[in-house]
C-alpha positions in Angstrom: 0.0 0.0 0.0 1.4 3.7 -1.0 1.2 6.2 1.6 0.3 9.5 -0.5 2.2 12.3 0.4 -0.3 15.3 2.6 0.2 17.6 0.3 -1.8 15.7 -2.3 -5.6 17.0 -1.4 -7.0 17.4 -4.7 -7.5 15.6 -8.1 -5.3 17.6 -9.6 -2.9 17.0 -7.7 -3.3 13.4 -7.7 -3.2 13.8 -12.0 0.0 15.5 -11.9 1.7 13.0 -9.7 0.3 9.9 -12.1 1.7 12.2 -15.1 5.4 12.5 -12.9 5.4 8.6 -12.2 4.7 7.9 -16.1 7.3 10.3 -17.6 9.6 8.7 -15.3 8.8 5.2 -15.6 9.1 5.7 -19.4 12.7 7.4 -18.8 13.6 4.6 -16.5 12.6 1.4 -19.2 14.2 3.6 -22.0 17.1 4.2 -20.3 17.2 0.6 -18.7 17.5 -0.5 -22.5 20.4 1.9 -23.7 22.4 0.5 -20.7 21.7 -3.1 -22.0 22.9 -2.4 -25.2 25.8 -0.5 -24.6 24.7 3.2 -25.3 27.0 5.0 -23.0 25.7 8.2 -23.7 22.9 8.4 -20.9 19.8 10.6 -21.7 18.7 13.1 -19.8 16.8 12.5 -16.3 12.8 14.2 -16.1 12.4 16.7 -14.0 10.6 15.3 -11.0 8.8 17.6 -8.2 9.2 17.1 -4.8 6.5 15.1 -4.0 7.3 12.3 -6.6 10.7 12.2 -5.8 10.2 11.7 -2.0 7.2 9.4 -3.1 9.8 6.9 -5.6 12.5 7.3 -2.9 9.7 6.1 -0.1 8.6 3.4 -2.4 12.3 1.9 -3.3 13.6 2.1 0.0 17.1 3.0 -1.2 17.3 0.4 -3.8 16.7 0.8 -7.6 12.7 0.5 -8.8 11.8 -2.1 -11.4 9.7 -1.0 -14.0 7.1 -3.8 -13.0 7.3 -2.1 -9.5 6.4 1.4 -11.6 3.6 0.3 -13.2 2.2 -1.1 -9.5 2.4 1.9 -8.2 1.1 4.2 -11.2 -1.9 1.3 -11.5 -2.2 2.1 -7.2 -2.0 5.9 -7.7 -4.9 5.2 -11.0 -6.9 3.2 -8.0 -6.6 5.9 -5.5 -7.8 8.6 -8.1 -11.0 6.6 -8.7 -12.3 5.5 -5.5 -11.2 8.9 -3.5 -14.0 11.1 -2.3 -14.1 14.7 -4.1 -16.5 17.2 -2.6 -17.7 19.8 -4.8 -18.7 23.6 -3.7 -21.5 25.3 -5.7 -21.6 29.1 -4.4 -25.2 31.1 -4.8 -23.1 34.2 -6.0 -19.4 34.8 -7.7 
């Protein structure tokens, strides 16, 4: 189970940190790939925010993520964005 950081109280929030965990995910497999085949010129790492870096570095626990353990946590963080409650504010007047 991933603890969400606090600072994560809205769905937009939530969809920005799905977006980070993808990019990086898909920097990680490409990147995984060049070093497999010899490419030593390495690409250049995505920009992450705070949040998703402290998240990742939560999640691996000082060792290096698997892709498969990515996409469990980008399918958790896809779980968490449906099922969380959202309350919505109508106001009478602007």
């Amino acid at each position: 189970m991933i603890k969400l950081p606090e600072h994560i109280s809205s769905p937009q929030d939530l969809t920005a940190l799905i977006l980070e965990v993808r990019e990086y995910a898909r920097w990680y497999e490409h990147e995984t790939i060049r070093r497999r085949s010899g490419t030593t010129s390495p690409s250049t790492q995505p920009v992450l925010s705070p949040t998703t870096a402290t998240l990742l570095r939560a999640i691996s626990g000082g060792i290096s993520l698997q892709p498969k353990q990515l996409e469990e946590v980008i399918a958790t963080l896809l779980q968490y964005k449906k099922t969380s409650p959202v309350i919505t504010l109508t106001l009478a007047a602007p």
